[in-house]
C-alpha positions as CSV (number, residue, x, y, z in Angstrom):
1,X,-1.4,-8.0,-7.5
2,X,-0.5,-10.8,-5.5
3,X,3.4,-9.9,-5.1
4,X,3.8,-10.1,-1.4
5,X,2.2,-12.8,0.7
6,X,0.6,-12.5,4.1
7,X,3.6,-13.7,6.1
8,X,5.7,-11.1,4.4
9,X,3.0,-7.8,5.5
10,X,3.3,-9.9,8.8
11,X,7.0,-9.0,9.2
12,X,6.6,-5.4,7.5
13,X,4.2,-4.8,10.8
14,X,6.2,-6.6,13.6
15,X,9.1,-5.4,12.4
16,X,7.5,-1.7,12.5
17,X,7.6,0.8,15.4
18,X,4.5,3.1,17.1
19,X,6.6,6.2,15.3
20,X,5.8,4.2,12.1
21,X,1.9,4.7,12.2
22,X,-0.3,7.2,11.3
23,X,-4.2,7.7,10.7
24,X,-6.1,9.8,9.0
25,X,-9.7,9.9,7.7
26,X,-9.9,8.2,3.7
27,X,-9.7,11.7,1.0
28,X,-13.5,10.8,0.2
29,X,-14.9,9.3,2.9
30,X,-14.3,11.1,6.2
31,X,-16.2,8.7,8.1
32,X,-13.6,6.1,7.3
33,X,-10.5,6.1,9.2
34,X,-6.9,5.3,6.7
35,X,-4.7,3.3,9.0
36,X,-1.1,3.3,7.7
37,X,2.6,1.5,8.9
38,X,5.3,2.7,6.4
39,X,8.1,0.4,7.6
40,X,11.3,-0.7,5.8
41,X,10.6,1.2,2.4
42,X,6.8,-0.6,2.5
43,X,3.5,0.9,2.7
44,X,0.8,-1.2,4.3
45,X,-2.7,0.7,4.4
46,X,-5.9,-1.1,5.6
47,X,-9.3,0.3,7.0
48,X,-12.5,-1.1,8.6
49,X,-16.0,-0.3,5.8
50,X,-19.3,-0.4,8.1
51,X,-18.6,-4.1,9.5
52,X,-15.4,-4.1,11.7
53,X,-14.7,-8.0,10.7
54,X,-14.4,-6.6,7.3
55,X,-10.9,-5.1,6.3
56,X,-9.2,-3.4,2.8
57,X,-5.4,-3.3,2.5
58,X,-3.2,-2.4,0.6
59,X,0.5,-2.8,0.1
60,X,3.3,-1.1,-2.0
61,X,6.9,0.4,-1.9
């Protein structure tokens, strides 16, 4: 929705820790791994579809 810019997910992760990751495979596609950081009340969620240059993220609260 355009709310956040990229410097401001850039902090969210550097600020984050490795006890502030987790992955699972997506809820329909199993193949595809869900890669989240929930850091400082933030949510950012991104996976890799077929092509690893090719990324889907999310962010929310």
């Amino acid at each position: 929705m355009g709310e956040v810019t990229p410097q401001f997910v850039e902090r969210v992760i550097v600020k984050s820790d490795d006890t502030e990751y987790v992955s699972s495979p997506h809820h329909r596609f199993a193949s595809i791994d869900v890669h989240v950081i929930a850091s400082g009340g933030w949510y950012v969620k991104f996976y890799f579809v077929s092509d690893p240059d090719t990324m889907f993220i999310s962010v929310h609260q």
